[in-house]
PyMOL Python script that loads the backbone (N, CA, C, O; Angstrom):
from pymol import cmd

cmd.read_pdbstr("""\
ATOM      1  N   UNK A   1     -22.889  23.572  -3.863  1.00  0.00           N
ATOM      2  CA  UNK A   1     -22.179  24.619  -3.177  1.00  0.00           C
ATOM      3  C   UNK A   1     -22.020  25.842  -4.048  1.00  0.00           C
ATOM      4  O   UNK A   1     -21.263  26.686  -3.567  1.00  0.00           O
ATOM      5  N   UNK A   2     -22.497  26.101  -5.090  1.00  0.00           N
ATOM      6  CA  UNK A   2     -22.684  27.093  -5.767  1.00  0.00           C
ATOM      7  C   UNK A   2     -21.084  27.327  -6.916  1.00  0.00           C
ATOM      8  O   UNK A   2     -20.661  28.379  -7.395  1.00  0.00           O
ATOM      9  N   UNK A   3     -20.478  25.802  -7.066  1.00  0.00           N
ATOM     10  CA  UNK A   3     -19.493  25.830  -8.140  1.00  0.00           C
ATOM     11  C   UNK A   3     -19.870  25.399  -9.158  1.00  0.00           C
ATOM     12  O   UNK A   3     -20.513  24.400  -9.480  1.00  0.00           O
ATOM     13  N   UNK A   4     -19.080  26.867 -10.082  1.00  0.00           N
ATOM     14  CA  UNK A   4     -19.711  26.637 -11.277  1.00  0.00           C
ATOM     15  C   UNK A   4     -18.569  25.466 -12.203  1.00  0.00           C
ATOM     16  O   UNK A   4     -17.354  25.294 -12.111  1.00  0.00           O
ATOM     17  N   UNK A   5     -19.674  24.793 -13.120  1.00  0.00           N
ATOM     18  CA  UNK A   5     -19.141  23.771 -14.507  1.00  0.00           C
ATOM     19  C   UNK A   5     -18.358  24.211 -14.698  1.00  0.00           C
ATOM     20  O   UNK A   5     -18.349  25.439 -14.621  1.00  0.00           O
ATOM     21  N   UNK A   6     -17.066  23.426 -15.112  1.00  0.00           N
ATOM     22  CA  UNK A   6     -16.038  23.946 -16.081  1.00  0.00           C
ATOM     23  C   UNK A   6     -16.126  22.648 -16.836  1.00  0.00           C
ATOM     24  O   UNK A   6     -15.110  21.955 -16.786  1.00  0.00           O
ATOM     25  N   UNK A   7     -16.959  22.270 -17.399  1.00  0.00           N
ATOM     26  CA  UNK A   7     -17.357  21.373 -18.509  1.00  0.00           C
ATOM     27  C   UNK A   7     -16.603  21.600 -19.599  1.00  0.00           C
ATOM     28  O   UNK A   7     -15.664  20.840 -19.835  1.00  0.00           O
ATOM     29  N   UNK A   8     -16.939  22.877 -20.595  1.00  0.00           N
ATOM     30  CA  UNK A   8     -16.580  23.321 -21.439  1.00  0.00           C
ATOM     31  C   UNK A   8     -15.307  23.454 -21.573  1.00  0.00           C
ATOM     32  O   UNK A   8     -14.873  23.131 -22.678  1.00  0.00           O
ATOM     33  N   UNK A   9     -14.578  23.819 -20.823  1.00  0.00           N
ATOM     34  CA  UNK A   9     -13.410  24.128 -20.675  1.00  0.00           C
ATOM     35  C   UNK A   9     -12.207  22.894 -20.404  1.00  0.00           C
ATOM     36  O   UNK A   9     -11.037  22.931 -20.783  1.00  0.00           O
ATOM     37  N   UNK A  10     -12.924  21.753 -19.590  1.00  0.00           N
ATOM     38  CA  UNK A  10     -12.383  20.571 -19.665  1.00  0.00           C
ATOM     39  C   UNK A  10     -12.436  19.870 -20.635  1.00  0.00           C
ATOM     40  O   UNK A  10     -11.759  18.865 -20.854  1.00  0.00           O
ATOM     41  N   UNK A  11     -13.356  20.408 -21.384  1.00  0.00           N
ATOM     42  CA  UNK A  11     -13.001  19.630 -22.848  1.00  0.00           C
ATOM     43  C   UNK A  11     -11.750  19.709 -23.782  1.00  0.00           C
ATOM     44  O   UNK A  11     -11.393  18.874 -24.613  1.00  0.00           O
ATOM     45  N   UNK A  12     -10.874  21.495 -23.300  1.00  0.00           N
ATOM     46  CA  UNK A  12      -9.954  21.325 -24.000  1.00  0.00           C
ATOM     47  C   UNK A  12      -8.313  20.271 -23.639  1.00  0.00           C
ATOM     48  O   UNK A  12      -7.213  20.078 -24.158  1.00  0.00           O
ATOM     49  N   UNK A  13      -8.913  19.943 -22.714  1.00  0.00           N
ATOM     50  CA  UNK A  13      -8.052  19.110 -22.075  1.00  0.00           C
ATOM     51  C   UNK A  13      -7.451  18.077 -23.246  1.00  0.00           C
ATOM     52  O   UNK A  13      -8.276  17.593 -24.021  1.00  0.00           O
ATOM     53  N   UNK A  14      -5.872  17.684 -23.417  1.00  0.00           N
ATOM     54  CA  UNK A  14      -5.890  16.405 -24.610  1.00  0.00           C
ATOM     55  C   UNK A  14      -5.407  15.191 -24.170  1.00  0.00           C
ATOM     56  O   UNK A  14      -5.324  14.041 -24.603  1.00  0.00           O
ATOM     57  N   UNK A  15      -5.043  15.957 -22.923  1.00  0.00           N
ATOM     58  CA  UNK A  15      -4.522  13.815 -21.603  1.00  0.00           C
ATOM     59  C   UNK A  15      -5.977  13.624 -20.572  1.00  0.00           C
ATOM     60  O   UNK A  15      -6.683  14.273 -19.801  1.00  0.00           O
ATOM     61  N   UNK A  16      -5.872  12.546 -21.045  1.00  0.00           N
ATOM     62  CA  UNK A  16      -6.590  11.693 -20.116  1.00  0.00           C
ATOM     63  C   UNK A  16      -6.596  12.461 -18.647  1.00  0.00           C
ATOM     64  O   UNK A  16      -5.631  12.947 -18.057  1.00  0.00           O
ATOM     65  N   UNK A  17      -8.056  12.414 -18.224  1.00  0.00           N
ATOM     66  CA  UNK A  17      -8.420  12.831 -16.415  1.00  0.00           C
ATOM     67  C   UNK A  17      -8.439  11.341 -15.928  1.00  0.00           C
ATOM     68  O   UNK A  17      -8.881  10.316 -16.448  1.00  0.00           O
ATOM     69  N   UNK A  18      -7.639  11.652 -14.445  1.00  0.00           N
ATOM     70  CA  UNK A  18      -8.028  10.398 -13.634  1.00  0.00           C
ATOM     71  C   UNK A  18      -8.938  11.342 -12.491  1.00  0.00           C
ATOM     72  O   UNK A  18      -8.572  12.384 -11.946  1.00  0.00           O
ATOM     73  N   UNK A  19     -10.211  10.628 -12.329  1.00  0.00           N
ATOM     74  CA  UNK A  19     -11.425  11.659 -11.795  1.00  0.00           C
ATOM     75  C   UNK A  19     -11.473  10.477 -10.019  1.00  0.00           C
ATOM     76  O   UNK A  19     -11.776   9.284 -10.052  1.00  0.00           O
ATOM     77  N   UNK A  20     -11.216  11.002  -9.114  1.00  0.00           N
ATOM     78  CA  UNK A  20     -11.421  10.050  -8.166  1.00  0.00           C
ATOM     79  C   UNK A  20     -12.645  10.899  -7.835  1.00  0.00           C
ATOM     80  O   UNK A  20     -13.009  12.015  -8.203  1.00  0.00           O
ATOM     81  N   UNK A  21     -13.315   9.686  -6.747  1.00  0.00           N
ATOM     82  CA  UNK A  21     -14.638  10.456  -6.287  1.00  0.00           C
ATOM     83  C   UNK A  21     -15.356   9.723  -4.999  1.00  0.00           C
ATOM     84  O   UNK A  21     -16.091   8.882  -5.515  1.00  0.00           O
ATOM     85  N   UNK A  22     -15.448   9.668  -4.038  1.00  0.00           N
ATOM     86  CA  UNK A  22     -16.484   9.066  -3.275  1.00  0.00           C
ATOM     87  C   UNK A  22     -17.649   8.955  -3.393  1.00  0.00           C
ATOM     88  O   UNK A  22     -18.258   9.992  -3.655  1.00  0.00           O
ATOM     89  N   UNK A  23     -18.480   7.608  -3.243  1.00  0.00           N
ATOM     90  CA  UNK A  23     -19.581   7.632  -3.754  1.00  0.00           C
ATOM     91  C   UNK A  23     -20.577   8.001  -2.653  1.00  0.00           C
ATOM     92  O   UNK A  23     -21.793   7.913  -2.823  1.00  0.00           O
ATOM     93  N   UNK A  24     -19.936   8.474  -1.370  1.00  0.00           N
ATOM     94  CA  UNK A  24     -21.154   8.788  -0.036  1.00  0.00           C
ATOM     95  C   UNK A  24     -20.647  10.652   0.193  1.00  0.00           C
ATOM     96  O   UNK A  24     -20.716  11.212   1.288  1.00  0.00           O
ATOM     97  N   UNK A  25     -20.192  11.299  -1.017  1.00  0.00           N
ATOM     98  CA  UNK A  25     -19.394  12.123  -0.936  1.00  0.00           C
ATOM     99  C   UNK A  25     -20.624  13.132  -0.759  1.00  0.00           C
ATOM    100  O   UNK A  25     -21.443  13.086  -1.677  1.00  0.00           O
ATOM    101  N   UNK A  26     -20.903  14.106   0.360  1.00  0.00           N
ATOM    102  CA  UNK A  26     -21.821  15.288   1.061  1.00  0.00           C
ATOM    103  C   UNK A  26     -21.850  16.174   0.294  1.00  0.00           C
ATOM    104  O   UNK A  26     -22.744  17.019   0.262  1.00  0.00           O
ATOM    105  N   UNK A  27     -20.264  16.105  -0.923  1.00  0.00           N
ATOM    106  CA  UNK A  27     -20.610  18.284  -0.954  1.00  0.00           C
ATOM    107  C   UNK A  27     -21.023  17.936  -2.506  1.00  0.00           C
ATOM    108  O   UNK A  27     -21.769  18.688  -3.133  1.00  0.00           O
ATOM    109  N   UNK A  28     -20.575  16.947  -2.973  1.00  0.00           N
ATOM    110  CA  UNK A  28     -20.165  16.680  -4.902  1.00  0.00           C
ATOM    111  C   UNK A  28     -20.818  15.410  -5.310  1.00  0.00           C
ATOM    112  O   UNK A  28     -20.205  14.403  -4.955  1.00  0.00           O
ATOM    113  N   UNK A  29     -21.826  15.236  -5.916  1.00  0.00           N
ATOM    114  CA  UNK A  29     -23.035  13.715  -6.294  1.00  0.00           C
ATOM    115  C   UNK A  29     -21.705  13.614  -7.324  1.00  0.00           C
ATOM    116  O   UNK A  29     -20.935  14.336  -7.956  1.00  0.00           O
ATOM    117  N   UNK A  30     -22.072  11.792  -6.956  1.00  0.00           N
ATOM    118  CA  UNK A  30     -20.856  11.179  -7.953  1.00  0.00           C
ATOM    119  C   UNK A  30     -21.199  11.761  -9.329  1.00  0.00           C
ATOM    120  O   UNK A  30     -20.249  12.005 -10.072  1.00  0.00           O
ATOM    121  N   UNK A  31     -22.542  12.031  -9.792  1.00  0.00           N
ATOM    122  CA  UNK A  31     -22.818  12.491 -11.229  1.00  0.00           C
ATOM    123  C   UNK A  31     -21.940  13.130 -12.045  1.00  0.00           C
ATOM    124  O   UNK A  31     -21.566  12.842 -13.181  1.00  0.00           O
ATOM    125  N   UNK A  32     -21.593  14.231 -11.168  1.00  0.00           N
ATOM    126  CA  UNK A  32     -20.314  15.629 -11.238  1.00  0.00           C
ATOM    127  C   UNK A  32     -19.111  14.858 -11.622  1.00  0.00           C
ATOM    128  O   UNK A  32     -18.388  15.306 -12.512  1.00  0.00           O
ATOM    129  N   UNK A  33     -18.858  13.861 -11.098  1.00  0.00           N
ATOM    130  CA  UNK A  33     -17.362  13.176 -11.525  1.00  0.00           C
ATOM    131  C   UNK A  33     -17.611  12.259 -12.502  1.00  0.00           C
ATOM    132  O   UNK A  33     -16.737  11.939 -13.308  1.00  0.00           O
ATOM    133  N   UNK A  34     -18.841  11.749 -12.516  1.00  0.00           N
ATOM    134  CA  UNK A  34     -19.143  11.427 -14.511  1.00  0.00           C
ATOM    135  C   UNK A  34     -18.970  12.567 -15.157  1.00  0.00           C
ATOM    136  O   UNK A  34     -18.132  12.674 -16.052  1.00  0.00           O
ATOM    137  N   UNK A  35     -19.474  13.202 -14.907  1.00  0.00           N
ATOM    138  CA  UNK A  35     -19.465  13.831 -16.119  1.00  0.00           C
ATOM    139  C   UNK A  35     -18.047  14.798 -16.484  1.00  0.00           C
ATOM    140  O   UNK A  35     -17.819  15.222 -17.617  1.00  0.00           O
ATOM    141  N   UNK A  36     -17.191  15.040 -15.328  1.00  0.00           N
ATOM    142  CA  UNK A  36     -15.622  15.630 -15.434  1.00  0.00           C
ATOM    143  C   UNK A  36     -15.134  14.296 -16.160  1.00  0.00           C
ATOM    144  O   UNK A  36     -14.663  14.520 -17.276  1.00  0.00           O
ATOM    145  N   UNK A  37     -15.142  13.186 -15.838  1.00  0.00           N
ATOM    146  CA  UNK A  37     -14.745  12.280 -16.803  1.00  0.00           C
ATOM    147  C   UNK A  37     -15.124  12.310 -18.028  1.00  0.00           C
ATOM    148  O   UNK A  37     -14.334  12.128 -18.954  1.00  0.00           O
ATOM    149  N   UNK A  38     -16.559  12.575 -18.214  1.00  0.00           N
ATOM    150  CA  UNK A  38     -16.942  12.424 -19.877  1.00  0.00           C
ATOM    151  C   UNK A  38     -16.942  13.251 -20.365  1.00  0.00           C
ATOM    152  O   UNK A  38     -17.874  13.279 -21.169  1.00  0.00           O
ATOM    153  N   UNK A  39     -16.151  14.395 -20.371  1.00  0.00           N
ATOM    154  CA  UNK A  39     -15.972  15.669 -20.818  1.00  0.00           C
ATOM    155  C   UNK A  39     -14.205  15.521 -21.807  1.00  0.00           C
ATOM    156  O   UNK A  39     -13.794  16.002 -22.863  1.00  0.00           O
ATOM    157  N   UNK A  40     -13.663  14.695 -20.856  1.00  0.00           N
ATOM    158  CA  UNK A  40     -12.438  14.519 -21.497  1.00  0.00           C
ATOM    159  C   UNK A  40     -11.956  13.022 -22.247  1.00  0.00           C
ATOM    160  O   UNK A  40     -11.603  12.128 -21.477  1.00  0.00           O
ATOM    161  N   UNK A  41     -11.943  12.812 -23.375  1.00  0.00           N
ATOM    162  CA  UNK A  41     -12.032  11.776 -23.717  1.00  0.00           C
ATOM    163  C   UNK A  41     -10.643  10.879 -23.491  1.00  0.00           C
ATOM    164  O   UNK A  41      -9.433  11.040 -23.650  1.00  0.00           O
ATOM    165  N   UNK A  42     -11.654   9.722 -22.972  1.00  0.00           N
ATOM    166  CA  UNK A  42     -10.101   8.779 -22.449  1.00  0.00           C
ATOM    167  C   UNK A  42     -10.044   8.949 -20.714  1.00  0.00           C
ATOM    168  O   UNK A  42      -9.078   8.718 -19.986  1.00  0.00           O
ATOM    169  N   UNK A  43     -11.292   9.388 -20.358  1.00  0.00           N
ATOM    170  CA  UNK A  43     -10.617   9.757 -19.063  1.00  0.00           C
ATOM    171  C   UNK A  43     -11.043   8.603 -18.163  1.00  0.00           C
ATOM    172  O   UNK A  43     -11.728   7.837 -18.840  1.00  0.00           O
ATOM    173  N   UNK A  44     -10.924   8.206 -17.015  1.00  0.00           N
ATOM    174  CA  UNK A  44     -11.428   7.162 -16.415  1.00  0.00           C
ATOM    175  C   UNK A  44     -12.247   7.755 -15.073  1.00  0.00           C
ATOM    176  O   UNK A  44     -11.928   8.924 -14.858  1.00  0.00           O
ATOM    177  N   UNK A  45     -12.970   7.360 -14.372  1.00  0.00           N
ATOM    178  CA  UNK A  45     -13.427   7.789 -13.044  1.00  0.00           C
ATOM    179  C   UNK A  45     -13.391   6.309 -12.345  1.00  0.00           C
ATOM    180  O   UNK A  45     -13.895   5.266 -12.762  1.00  0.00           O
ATOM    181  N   UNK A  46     -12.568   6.567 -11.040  1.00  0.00           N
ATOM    182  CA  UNK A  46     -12.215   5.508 -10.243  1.00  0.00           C
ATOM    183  C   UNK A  46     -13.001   5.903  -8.803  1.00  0.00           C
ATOM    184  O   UNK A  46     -12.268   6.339  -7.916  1.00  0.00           O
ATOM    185  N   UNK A  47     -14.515   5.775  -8.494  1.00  0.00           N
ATOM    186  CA  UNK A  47     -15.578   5.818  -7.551  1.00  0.00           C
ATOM    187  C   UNK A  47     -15.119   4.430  -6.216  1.00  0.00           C
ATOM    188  O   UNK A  47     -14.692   3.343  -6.604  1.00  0.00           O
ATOM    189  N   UNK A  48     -15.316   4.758  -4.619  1.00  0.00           N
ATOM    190  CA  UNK A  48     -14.801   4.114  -3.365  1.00  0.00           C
ATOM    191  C   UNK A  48     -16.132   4.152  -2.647  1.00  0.00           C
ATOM    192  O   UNK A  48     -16.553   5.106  -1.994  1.00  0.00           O
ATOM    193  N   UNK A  49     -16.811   2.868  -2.871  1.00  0.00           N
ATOM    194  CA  UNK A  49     -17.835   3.267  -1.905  1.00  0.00           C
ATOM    195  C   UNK A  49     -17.788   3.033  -0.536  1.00  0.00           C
ATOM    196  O   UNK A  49     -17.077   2.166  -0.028  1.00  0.00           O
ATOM    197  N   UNK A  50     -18.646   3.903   0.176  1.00  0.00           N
ATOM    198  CA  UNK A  50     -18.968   4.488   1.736  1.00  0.00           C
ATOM    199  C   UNK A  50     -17.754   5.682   1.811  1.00  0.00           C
ATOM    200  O   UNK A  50     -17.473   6.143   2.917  1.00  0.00           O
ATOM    201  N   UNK A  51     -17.053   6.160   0.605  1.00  0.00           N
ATOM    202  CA  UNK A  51     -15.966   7.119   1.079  1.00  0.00           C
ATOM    203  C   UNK A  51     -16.736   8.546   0.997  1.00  0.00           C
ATOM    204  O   UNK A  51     -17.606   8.414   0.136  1.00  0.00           O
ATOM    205  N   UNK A  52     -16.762   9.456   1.376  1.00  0.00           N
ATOM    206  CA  UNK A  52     -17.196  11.233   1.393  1.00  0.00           C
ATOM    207  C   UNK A  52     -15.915  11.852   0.617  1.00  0.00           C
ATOM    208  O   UNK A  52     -15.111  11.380  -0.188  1.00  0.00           O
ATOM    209  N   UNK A  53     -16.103  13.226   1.273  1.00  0.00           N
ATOM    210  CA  UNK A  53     -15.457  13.630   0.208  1.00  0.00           C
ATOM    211  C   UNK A  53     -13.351  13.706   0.231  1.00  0.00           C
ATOM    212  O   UNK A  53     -12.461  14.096  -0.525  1.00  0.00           O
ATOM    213  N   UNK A  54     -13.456  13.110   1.492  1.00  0.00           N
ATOM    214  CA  UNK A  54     -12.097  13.473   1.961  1.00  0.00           C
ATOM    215  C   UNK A  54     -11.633  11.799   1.462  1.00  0.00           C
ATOM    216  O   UNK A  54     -12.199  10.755   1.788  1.00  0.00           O
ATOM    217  N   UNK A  55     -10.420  11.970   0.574  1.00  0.00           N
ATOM    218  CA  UNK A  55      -9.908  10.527   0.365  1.00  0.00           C
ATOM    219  C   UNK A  55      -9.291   9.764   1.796  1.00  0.00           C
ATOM    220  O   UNK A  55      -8.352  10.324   2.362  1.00  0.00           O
ATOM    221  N   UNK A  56      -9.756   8.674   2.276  1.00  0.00           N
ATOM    222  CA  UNK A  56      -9.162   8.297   3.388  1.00  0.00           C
ATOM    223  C   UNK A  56      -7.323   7.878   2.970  1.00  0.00           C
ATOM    224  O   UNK A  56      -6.919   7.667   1.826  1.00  0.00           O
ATOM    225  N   UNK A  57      -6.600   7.853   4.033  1.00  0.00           N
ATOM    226  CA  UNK A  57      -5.291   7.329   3.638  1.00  0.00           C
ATOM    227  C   UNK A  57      -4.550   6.072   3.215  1.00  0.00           C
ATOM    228  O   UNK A  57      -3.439   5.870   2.725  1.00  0.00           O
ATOM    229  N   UNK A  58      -6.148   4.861   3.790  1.00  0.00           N
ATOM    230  CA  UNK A  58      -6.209   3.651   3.301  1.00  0.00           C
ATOM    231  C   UNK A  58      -6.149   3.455   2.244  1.00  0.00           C
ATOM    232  O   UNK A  58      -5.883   2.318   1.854  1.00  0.00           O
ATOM    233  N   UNK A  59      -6.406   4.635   1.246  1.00  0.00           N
ATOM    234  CA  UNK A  59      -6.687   4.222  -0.242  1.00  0.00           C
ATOM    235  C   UNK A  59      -5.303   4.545  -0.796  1.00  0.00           C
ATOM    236  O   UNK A  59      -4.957   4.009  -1.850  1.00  0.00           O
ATOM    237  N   UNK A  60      -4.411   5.463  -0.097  1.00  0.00           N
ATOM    238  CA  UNK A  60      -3.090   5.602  -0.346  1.00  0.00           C
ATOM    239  C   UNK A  60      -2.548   4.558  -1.927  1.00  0.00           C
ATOM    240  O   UNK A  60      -2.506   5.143  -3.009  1.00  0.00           O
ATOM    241  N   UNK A  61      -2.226   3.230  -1.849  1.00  0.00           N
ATOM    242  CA  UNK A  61      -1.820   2.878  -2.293  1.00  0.00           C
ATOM    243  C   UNK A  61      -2.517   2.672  -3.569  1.00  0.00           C
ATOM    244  O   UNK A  61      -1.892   2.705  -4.629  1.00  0.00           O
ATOM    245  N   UNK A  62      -4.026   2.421  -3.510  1.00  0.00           N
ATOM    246  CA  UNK A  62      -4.935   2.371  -4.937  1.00  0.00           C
ATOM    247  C   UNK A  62      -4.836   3.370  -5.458  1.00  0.00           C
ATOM    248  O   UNK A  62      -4.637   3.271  -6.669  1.00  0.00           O
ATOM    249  N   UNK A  63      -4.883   4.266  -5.102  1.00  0.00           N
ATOM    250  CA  UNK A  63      -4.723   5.743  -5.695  1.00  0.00           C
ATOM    251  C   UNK A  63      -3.660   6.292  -6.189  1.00  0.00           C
ATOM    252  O   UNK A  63      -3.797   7.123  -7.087  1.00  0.00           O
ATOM    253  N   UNK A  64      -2.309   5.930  -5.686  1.00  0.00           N
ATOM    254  CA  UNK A  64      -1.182   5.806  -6.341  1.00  0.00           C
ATOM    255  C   UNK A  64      -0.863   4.637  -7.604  1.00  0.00           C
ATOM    256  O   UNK A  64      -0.177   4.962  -8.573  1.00  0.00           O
ATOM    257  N   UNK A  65      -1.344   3.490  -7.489  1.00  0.00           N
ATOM    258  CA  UNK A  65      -1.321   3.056  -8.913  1.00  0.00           C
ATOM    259  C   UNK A  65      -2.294   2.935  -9.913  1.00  0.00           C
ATOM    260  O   UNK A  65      -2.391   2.173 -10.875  1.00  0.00           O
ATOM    261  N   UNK A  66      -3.095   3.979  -9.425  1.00  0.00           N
ATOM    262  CA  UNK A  66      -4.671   4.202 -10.423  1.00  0.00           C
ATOM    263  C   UNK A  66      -3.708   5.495 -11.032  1.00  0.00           C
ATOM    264  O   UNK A  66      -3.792   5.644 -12.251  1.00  0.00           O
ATOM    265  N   UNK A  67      -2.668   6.582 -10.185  1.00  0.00           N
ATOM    266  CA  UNK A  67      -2.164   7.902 -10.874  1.00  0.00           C
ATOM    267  C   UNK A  67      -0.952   7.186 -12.002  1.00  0.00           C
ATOM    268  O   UNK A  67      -0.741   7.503 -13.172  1.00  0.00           O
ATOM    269  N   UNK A  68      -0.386   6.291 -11.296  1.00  0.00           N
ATOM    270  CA  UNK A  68       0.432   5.412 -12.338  1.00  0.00           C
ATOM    271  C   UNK A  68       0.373   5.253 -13.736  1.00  0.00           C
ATOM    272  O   UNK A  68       0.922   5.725 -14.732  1.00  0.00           O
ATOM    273  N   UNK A  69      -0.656   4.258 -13.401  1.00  0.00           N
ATOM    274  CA  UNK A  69      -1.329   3.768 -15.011  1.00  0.00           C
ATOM    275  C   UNK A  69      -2.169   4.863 -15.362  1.00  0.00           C
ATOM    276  O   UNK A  69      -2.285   4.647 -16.568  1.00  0.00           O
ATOM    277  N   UNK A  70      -2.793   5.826 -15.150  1.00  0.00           N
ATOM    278  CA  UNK A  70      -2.863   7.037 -16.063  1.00  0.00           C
ATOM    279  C   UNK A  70      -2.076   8.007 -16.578  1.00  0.00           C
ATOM    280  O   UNK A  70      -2.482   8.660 -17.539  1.00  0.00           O
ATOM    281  N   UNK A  71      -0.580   8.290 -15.897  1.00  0.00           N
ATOM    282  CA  UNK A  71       0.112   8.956 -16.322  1.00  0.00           C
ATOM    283  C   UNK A  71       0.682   8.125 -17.770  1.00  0.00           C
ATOM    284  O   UNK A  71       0.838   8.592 -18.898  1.00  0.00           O
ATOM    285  N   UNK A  72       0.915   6.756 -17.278  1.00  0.00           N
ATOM    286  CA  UNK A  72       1.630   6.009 -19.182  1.00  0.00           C
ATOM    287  C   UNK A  72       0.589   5.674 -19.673  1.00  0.00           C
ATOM    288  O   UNK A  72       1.167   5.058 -20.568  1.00  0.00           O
ATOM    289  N   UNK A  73      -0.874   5.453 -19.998  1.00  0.00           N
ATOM    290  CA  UNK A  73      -1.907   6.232 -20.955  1.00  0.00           C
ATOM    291  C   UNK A  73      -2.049   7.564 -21.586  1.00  0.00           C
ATOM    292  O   UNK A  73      -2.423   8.007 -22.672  1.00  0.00           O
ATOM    293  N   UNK A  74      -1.593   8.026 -20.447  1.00  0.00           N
ATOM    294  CA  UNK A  74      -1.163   9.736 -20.976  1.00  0.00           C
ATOM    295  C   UNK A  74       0.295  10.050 -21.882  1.00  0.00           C
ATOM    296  O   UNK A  74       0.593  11.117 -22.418  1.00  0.00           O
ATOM    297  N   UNK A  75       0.988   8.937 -21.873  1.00  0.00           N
ATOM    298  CA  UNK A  75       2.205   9.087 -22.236  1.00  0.00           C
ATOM    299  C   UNK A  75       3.373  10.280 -21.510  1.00  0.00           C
ATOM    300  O   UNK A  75       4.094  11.141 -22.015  1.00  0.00           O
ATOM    301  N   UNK A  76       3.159   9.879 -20.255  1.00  0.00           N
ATOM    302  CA  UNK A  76       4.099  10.671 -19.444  1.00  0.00           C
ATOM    303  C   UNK A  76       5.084  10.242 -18.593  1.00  0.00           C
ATOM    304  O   UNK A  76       5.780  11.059 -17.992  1.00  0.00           O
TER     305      UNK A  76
END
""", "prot")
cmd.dss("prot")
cmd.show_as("cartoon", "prot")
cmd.util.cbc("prot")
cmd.orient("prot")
């Protein structure tokens, strides 16, 4: 879609990314959310397959304790 990397710039990041991503996702190849993950060290990417790009509400609850346990990795 013509968005540009902020690779570089996510590197200055010093807490942990929690990177969600669908793996049937139309606009963003899961690649893009490797690599926002491996840009910041420590970060995790938590991929839903058959999901696009809109998080369904089913995932509600995984997604709330995937933000959980990254915030006290992050020490927050």
């Amino acid at each position: 879609m013509g968005a540009q990397w902020s690779g570089p710039r996510l590197r200055e990041l010093r807490k942990p990314l929690l990177v969600l991503h669908g793996e049937a996702d139309q606009m963003l190849r899961v690649k893009a959310g490797k690599a926002a993950a491996a840009a910041v060290e420590g970060s995790r990417l938590l991929t839903f397959p058959g999901v696009g790009h809109d998080l369904p509400a089913a995932l509600a609850p995984v997604i709330a304790s995937a933000v959980r346990e990254n915030a006290a990795r992050a020490g927050l």
